[in-house]
N, C-alpha and C positions, 0 to 999 in steps of 0.2 A: 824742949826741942833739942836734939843732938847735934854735939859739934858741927858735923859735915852739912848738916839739913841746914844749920845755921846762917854757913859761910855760902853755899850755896842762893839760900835764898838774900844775902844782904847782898851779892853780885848780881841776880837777876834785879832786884829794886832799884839798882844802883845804874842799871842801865839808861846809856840816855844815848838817841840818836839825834842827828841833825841835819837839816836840809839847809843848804847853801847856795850863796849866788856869789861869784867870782866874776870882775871886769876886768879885760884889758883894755887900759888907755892908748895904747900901741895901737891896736887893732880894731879899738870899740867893737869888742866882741863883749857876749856874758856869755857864762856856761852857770847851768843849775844842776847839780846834785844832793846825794846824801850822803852820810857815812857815821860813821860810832866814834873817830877821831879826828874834830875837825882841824885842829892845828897839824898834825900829821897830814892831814889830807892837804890841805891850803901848801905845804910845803913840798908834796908828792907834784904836784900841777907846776910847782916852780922850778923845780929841781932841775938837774941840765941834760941826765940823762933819760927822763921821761920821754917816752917814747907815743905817746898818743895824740889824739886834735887836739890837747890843751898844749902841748909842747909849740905849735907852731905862733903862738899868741904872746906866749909869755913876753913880758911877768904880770901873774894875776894878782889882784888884789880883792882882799874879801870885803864884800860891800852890805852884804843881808846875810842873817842867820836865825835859823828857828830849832829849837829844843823838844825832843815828843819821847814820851816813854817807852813809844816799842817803833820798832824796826817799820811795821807795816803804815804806821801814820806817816812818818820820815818821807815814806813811797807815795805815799797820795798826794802831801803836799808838793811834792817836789813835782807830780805831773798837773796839779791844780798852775803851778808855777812856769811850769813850761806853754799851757796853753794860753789862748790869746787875751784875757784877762789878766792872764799872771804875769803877761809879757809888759802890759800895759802896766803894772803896779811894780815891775823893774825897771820900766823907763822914765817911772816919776821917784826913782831911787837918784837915778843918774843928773 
């Protein structure tokens, strides 16, 4: 296998997505997402210049996380997690 083919494929193997769930105790809010960076991401929601609906909660804390090889499992779980099942399996987290 060629160099390039190499470094290529040991960064797509390497990939890891993650579906998360963030509380704030402030607010008893949760917010679920995804992303490829979670500690970046966990630190994006806290940040002071964030500007989205997790800005008005803060500070979050991470409370659930899950690990999946490609981007598109990441997305399932995270709407399996959002519905009312997954609501109910975030409320017996808290």
């Amino acid at each position: 296998m060629s160099p390039f083919l190499f470094e290529y494929y040991s960064k797509w193997m390497e990939a890891i997505f993650y579906t998360y769930v963030l509380y704030s105790e402030v607010h008893c809010k949760t917010y679920v997402g995804y992303t490829s960076n979670l500690i970046g991401r966990v630190e994006a929601h806290n940040h002071p210049q964030n500007k989205g609906w997790t800005k008005r909660h803060q500070p979050w804390i991470l409370i659930y996380s899950e690990s999946f090889p490609t981007k598109s499992a990441a997305m399932h779980r995270e709407l399996e997690l959002k519905s009312y099942r997954g609501r109910e399996f975030i409320k017996s987290l808290l």
